[in-house]
N, CA, C and O atoms as CSV, one atom per row, in Angstrom:
chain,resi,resn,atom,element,x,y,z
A,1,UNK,N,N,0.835,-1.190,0.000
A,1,UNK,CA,C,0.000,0.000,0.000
A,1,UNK,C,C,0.875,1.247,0.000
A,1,UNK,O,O,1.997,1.400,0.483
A,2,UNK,N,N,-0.161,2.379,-0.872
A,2,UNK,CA,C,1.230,3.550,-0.850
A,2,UNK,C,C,0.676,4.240,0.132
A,2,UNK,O,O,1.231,5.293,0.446
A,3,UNK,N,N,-0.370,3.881,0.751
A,3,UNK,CA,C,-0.850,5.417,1.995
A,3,UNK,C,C,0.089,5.487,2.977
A,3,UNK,O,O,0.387,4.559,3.729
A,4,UNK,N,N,0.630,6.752,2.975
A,4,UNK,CA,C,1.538,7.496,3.831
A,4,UNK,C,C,2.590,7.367,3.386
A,4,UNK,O,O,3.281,8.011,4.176
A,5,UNK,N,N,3.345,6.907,2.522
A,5,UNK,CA,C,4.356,7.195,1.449
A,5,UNK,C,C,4.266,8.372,0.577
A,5,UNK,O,O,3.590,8.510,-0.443
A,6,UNK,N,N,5.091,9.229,1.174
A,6,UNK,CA,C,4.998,10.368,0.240
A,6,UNK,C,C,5.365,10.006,-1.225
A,6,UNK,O,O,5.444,8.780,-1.298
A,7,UNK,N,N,5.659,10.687,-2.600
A,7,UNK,CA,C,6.414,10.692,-3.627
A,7,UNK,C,C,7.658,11.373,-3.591
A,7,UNK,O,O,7.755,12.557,-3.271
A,8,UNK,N,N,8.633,10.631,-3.918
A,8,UNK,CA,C,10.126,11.060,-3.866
A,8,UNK,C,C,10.539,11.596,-5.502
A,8,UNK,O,O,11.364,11.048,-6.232
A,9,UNK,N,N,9.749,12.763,-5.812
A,9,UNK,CA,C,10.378,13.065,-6.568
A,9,UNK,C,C,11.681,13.405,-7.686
A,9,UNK,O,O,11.827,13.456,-8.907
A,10,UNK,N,N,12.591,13.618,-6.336
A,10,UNK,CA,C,14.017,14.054,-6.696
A,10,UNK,C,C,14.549,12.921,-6.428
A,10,UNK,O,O,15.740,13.228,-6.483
A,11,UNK,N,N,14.522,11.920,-6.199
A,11,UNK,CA,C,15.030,10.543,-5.486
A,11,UNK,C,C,14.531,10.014,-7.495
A,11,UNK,O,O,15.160,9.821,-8.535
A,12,UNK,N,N,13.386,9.991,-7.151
A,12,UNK,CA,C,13.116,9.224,-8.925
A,12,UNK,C,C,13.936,10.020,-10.179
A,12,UNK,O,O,14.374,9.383,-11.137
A,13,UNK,N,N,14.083,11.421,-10.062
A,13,UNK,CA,C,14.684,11.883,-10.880
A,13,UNK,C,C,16.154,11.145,-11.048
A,13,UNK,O,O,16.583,10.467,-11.981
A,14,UNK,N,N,16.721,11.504,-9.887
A,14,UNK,CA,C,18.045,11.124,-9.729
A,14,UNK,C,C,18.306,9.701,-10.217
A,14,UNK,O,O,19.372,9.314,-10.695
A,15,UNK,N,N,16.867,8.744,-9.984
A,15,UNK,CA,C,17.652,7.665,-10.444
A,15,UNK,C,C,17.134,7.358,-11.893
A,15,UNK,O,O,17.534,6.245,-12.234
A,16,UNK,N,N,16.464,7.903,-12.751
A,16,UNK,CA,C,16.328,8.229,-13.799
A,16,UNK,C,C,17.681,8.336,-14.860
A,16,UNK,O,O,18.220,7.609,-15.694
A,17,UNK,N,N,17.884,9.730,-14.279
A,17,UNK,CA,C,18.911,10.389,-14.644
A,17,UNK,C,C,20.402,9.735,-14.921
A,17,UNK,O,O,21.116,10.090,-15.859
A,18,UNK,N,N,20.790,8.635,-13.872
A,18,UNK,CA,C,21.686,7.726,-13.547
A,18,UNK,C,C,21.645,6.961,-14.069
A,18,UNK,O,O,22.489,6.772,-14.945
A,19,UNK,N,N,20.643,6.086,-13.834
A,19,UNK,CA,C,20.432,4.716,-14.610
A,19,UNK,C,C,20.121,4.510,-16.351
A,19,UNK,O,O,20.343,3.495,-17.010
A,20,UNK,N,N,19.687,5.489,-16.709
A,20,UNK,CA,C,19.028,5.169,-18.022
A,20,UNK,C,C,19.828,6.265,-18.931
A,20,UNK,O,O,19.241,7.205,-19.467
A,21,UNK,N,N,21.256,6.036,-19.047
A,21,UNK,CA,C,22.111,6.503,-20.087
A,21,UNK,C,C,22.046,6.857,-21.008
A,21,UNK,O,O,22.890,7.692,-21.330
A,22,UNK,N,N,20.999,6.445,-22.018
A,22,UNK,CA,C,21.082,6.450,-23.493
A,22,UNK,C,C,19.652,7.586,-23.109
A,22,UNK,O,O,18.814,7.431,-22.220
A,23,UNK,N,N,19.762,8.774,-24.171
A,23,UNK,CA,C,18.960,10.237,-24.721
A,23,UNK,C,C,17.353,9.170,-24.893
A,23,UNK,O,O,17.378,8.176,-25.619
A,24,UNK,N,N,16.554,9.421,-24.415
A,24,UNK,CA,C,15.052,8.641,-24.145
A,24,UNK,C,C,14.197,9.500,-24.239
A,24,UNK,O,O,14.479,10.622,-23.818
A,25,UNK,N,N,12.720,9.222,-24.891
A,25,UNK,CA,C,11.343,10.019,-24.355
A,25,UNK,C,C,11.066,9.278,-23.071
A,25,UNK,O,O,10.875,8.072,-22.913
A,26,UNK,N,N,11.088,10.370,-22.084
A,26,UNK,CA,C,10.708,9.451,-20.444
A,26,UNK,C,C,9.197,10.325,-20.522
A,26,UNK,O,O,9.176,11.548,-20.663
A,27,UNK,N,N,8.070,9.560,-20.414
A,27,UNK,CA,C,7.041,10.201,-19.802
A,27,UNK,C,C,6.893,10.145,-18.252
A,27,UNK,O,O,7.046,9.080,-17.653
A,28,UNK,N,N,6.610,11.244,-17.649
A,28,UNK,CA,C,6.238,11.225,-16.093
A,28,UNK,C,C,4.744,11.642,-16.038
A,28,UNK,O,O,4.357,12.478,-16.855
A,29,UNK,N,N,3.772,11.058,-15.025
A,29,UNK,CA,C,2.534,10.850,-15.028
A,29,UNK,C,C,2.593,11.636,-13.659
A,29,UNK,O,O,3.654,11.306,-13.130
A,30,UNK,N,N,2.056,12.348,-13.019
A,30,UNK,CA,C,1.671,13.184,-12.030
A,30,UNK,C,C,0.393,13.981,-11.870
A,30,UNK,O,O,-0.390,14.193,-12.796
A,31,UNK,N,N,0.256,14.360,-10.763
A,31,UNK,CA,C,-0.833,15.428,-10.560
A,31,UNK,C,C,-0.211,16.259,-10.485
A,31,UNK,O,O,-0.819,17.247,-10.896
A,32,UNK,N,N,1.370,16.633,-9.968
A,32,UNK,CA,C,2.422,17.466,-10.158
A,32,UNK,C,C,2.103,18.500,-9.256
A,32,UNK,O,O,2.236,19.630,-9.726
A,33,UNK,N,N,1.587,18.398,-7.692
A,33,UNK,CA,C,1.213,19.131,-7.071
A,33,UNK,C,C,2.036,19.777,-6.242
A,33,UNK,O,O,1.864,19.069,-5.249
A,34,UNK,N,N,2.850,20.643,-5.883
A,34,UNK,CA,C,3.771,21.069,-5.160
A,34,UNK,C,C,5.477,21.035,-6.177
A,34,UNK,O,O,5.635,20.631,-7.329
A,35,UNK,N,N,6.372,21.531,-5.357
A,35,UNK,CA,C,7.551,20.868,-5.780
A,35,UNK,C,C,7.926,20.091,-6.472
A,35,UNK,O,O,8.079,19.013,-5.897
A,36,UNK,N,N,8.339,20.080,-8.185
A,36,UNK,CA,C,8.681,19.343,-8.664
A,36,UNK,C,C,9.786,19.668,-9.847
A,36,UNK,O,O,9.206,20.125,-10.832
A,37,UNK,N,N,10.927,19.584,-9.995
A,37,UNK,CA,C,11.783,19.902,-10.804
A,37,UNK,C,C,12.207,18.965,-11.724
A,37,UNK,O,O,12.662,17.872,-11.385
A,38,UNK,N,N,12.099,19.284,-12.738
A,38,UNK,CA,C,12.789,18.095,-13.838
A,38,UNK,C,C,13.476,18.662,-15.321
A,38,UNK,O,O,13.370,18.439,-16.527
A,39,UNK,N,N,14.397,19.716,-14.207
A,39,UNK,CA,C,15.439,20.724,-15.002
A,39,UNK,C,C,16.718,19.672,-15.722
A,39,UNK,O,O,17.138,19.567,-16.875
A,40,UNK,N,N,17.117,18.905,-14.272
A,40,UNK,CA,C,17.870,17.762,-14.774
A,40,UNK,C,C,17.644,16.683,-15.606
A,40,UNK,O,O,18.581,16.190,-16.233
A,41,UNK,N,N,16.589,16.279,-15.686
A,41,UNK,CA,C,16.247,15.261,-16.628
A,41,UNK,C,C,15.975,15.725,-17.911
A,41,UNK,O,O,16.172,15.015,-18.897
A,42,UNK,N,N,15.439,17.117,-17.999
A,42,UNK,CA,C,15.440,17.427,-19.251
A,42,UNK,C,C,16.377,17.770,-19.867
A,42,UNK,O,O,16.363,18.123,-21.046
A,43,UNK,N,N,17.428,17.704,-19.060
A,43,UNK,CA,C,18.636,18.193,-20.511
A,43,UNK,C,C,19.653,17.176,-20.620
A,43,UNK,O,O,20.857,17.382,-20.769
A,44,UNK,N,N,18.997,15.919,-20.522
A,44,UNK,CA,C,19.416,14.028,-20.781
A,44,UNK,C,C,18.378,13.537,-21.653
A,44,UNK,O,O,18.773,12.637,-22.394
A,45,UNK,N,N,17.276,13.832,-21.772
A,45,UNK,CA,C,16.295,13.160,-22.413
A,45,UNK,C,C,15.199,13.433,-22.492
A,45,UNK,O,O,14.674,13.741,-21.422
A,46,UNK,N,N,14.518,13.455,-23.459
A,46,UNK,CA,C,12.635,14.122,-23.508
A,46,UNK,C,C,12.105,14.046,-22.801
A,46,UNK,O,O,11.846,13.006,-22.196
A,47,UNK,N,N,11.678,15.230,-22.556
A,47,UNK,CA,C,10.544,14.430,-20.932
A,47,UNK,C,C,9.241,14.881,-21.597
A,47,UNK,O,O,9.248,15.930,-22.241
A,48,UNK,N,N,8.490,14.391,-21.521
A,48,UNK,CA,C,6.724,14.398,-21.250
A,48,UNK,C,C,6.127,14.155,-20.537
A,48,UNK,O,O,5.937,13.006,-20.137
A,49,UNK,N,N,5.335,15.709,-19.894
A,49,UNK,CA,C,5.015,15.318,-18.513
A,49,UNK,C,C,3.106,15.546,-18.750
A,49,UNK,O,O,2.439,16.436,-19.277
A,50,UNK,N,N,2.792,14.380,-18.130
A,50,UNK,CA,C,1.219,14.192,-18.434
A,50,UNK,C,C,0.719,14.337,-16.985
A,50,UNK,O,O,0.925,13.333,-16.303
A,51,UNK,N,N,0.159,15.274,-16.414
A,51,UNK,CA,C,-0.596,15.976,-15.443
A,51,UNK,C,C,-2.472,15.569,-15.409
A,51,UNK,O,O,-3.517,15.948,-15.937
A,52,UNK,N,N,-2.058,14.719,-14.568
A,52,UNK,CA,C,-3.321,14.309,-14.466
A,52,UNK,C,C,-4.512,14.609,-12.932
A,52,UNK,O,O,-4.541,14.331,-11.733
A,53,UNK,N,N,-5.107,15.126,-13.657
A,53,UNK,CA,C,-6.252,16.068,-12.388
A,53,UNK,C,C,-7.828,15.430,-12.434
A,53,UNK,O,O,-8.211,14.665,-13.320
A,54,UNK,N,N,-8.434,15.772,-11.609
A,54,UNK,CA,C,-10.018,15.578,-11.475
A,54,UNK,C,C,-10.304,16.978,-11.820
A,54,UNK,O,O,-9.495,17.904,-11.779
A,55,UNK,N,N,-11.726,17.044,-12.217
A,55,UNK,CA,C,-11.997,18.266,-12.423
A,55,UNK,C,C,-12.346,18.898,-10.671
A,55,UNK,O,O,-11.989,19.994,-10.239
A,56,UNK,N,N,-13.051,17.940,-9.986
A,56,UNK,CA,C,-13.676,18.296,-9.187
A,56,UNK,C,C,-12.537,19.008,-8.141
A,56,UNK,O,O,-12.635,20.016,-7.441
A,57,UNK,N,N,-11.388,18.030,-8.342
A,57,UNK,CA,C,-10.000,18.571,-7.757
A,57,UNK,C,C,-9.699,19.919,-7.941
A,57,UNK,O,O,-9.344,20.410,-6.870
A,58,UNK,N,N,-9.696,20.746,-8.892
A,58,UNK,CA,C,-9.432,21.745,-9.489
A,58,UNK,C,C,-10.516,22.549,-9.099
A,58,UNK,O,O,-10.015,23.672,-9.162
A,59,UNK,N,N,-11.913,22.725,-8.663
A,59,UNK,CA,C,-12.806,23.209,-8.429
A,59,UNK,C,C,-14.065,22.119,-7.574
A,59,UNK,O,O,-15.027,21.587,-8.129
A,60,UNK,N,N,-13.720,22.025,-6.230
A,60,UNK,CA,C,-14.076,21.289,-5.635
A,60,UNK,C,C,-15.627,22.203,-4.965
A,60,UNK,O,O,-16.517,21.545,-4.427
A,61,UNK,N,N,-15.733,23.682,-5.103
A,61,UNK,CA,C,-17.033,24.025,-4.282
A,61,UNK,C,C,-17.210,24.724,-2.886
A,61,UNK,O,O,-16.172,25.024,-2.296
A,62,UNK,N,N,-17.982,24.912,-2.507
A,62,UNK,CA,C,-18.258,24.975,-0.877
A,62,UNK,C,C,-18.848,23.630,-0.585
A,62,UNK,O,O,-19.953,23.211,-0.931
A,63,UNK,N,N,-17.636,22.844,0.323
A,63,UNK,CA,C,-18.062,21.266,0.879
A,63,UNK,C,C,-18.910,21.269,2.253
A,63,UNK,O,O,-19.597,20.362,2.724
A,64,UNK,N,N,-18.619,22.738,2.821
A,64,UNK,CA,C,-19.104,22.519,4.479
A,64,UNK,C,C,-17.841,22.128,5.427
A,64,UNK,O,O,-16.664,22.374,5.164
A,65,UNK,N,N,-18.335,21.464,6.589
A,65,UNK,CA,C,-17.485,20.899,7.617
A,65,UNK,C,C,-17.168,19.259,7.054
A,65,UNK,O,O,-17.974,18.333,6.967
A,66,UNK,N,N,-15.403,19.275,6.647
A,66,UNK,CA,C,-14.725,18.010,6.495
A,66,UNK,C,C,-14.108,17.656,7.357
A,66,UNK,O,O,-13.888,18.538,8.186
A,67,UNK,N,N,-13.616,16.522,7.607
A,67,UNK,CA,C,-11.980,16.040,7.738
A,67,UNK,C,C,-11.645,15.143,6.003
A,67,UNK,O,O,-12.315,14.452,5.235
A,68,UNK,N,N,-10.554,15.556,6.037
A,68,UNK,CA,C,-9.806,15.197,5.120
A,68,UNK,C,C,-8.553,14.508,5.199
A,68,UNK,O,O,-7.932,14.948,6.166
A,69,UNK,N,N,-7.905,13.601,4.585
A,69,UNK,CA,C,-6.571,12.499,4.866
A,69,UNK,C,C,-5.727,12.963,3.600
A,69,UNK,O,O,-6.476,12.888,2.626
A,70,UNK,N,N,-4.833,13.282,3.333
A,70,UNK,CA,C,-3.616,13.063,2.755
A,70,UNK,C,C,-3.257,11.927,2.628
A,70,UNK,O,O,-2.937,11.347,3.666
A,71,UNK,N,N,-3.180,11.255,1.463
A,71,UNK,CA,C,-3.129,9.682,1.026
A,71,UNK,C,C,-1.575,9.522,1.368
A,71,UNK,O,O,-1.162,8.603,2.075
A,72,UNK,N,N,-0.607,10.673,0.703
A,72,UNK,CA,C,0.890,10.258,0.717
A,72,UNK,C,C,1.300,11.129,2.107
A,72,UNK,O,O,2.475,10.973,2.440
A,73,UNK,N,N,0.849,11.632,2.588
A,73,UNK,CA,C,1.633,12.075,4.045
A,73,UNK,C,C,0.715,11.204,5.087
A,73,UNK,O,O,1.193,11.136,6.220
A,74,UNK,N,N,-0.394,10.603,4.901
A,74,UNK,CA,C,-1.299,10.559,6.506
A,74,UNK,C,C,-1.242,11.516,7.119
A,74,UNK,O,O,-0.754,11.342,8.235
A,75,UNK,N,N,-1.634,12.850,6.808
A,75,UNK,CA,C,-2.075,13.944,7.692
A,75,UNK,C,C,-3.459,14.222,7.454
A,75,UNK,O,O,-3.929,13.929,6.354
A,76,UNK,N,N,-4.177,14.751,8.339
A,76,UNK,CA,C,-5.552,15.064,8.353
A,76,UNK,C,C,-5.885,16.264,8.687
A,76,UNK,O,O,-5.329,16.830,9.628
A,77,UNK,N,N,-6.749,16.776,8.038
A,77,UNK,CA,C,-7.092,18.385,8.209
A,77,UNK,C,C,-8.961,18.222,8.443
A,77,UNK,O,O,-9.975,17.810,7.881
A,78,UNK,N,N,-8.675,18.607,9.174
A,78,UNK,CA,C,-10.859,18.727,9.975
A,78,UNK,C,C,-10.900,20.898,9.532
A,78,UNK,O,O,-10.171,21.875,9.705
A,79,UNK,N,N,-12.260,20.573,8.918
A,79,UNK,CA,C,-12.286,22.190,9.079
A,79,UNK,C,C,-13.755,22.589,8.030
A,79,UNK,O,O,-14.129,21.642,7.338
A,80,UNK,N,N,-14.453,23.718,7.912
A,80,UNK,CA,C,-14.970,23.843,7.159
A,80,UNK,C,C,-14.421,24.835,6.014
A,80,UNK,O,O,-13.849,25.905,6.217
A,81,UNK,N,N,-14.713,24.263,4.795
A,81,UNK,CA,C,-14.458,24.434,3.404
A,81,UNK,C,C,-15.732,25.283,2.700
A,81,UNK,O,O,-16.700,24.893,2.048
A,82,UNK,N,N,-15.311,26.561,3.109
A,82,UNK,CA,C,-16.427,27.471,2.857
A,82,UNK,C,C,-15.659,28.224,1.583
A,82,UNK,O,O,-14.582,27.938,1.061
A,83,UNK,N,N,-16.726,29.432,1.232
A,83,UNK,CA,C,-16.098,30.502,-0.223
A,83,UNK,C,C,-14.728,30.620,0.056
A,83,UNK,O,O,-13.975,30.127,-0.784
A,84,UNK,N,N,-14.201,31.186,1.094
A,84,UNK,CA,C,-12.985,31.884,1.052
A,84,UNK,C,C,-11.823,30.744,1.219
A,84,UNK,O,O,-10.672,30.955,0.835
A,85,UNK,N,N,-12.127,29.825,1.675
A,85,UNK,CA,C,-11.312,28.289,1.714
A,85,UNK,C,C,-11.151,27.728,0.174
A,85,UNK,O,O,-10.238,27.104,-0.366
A,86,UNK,N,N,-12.283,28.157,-0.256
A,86,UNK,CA,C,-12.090,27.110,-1.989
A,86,UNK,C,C,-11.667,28.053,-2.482
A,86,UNK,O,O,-11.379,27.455,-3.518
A,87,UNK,N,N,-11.201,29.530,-2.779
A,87,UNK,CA,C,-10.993,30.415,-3.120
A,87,UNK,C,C,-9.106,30.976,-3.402
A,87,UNK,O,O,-8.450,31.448,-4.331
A,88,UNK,N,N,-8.923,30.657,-2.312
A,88,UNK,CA,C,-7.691,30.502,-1.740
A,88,UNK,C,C,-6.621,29.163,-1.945
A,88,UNK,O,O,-5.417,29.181,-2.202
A,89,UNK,N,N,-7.631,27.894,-1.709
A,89,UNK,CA,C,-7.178,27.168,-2.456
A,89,UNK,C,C,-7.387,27.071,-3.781
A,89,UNK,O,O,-6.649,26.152,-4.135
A,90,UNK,N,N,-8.020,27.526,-4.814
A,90,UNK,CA,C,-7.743,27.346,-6.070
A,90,UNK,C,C,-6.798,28.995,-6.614
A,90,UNK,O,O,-6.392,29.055,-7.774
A,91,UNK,N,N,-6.585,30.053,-5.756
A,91,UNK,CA,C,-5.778,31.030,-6.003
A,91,UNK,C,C,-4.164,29.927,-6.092
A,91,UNK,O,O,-3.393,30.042,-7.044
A,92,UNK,N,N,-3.914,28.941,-4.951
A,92,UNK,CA,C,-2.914,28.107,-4.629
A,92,UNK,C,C,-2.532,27.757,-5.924
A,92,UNK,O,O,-1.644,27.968,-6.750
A,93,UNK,N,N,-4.012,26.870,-5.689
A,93,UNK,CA,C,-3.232,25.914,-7.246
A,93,UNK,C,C,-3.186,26.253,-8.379
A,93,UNK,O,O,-2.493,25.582,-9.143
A,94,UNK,N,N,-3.858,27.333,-8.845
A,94,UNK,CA,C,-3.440,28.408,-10.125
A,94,UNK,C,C,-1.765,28.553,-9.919
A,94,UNK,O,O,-0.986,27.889,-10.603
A,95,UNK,N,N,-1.484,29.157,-9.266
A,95,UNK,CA,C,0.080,29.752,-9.022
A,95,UNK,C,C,1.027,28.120,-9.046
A,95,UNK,O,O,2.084,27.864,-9.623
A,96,UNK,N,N,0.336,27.419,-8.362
A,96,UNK,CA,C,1.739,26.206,-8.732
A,96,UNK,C,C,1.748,25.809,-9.890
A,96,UNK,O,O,2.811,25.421,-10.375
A,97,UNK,N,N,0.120,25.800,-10.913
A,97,UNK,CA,C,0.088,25.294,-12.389
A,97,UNK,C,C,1.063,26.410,-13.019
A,97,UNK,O,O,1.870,25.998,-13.852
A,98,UNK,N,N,1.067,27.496,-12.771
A,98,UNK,CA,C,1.819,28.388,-13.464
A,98,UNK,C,C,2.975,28.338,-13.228
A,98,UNK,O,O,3.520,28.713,-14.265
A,99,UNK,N,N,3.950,28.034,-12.276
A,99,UNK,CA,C,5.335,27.877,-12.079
A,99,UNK,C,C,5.702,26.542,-12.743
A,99,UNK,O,O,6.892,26.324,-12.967
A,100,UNK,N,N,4.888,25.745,-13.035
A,100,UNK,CA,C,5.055,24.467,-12.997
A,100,UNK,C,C,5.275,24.280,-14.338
A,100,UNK,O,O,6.002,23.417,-14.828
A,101,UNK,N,N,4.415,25.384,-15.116
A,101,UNK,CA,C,3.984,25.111,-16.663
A,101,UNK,C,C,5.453,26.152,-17.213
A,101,UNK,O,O,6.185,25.757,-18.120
A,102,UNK,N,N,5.693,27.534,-16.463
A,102,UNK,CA,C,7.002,27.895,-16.976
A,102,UNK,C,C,8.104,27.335,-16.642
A,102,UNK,O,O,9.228,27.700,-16.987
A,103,UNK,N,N,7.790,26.307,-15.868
A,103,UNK,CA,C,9.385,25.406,-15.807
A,103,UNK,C,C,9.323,24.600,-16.557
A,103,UNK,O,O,10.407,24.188,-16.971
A,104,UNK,N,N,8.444,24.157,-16.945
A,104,UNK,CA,C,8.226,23.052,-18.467
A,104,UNK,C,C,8.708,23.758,-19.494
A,104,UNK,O,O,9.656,23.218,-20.064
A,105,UNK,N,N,8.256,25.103,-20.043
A,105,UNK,CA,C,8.379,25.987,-21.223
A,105,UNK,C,C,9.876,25.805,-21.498
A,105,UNK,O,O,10.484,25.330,-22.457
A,106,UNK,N,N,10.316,26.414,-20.184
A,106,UNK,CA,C,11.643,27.159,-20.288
A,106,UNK,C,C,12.580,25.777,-20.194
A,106,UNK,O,O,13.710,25.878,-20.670
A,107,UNK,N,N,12.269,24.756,-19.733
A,107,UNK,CA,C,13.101,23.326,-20.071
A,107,UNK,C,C,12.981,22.742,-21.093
A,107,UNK,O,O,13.888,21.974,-21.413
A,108,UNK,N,N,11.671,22.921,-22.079
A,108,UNK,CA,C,11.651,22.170,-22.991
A,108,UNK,C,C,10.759,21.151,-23.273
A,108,UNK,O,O,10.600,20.463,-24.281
A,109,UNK,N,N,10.099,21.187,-21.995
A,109,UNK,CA,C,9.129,19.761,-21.916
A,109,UNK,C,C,7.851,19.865,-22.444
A,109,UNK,O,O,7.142,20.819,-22.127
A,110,UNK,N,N,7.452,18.977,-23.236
A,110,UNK,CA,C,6.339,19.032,-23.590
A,110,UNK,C,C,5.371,18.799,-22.258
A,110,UNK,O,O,5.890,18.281,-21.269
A,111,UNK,N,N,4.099,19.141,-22.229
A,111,UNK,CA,C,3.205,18.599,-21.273
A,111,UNK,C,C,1.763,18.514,-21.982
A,111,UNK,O,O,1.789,19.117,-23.054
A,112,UNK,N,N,0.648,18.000,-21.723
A,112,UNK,CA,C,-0.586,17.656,-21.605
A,112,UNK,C,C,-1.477,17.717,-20.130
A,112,UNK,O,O,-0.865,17.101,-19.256
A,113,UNK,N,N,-2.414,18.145,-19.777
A,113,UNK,CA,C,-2.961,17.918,-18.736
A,113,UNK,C,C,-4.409,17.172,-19.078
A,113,UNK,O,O,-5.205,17.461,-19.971
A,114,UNK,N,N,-4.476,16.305,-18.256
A,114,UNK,CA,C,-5.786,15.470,-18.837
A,114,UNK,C,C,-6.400,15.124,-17.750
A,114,UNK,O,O,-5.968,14.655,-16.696
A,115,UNK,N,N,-7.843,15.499,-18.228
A,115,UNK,CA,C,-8.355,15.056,-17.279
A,115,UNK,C,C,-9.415,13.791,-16.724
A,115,UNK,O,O,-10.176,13.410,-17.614
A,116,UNK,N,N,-9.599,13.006,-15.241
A,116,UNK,CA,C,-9.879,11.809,-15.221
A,116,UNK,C,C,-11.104,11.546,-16.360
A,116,UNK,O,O,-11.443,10.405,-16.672
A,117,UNK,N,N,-11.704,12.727,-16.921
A,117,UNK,CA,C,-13.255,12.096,-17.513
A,117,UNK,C,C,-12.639,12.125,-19.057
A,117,UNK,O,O,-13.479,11.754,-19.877
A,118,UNK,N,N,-11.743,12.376,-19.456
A,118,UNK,CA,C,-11.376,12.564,-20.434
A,118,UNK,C,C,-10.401,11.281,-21.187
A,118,UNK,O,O,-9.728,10.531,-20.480
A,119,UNK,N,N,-10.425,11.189,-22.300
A,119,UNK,CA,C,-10.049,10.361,-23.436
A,119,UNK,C,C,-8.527,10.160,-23.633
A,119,UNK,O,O,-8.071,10.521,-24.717
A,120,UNK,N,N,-7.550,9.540,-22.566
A,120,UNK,CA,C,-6.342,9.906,-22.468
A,120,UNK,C,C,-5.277,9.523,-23.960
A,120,UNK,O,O,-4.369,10.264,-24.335
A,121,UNK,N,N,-5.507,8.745,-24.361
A,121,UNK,CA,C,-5.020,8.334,-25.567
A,121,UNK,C,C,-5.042,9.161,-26.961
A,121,UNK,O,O,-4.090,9.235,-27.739
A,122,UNK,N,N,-6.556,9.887,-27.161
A,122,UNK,CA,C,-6.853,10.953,-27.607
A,122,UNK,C,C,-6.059,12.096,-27.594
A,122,UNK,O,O,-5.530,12.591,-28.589
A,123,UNK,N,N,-5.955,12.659,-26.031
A,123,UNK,CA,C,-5.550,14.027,-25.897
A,123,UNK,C,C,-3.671,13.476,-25.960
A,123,UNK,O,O,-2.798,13.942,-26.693
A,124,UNK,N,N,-3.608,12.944,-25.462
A,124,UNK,CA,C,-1.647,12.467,-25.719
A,124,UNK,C,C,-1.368,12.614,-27.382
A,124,UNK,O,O,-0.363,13.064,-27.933
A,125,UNK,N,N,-2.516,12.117,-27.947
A,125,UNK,CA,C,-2.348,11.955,-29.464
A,125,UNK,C,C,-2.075,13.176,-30.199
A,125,UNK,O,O,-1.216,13.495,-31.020
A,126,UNK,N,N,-3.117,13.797,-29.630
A,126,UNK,CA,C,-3.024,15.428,-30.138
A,126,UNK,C,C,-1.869,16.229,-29.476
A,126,UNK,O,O,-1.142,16.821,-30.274
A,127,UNK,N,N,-1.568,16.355,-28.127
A,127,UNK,CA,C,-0.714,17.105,-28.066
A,127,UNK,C,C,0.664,16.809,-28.188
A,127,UNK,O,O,1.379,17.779,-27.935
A,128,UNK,N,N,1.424,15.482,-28.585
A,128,UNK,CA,C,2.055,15.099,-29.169
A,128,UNK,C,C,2.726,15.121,-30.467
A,128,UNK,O,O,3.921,14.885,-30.642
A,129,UNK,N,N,1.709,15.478,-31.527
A,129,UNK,CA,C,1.620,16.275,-33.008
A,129,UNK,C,C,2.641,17.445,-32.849
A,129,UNK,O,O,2.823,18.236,-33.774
């Protein structure tokens, strides 16, 4: 089970980077949420990074009073998720898609973001072209 295993990003890079010598298309599959650099890998081998989201993730609402679990930390947050809570969090995650997407630009990486209701084979197809 991966609950409470974070993702070791820079740990996978590194051994990416190491192990697999020969110039490669590496696709990386993520939700790509926080911290993630793949400055180094891109200047060894193609990267394509496929960002995969829920919509509901991205615009989840006014939920009321939750608790909530963190699958890869086991932390839990109890609280209510009112306007200014969903607000703030999607101000969040605007700003990390945007750092995230000019560190792609400016490395080189192609990306796609797709989403769970969506036709993944399809949209890879197209933005691949």
């Amino acid at each position: 089970s991966s609950i409470g295993k974070e993702g070791d990003f820079e740990g996978f890079v590194d051994t990416l980077f190491n192990r697999v010598k020969k110039r490669s298309l590496v696709f990386i599959v993520s939700d790509f949420i926080g911290e993630i650099d793949l400055k180094l890998l891109s200047k060894k081998h193609d990267v394509f990074a496929v960002v995969v989201r829920d919509r509901f993730e991205e615009d989840p609402g006014e939920l009321g009073y939750l608790r909530l679990i963190d699958m890869e930390s086991a932390k839990s947050f109890e609280g209510n998720i009112d306007g200014g809570t969903v607000k703030r969090y999607r101000r969040a995650l605007y700003e990390n898609d945007d750092k995230l997407y000019k560190q792609f630009r400016k490395n080189g990486i192609r990306f796609a973001k797709i989403y769970t209701d969506e036709d993944p084979y399809l949209k890879l197809f197209t933005r691949m072209r």
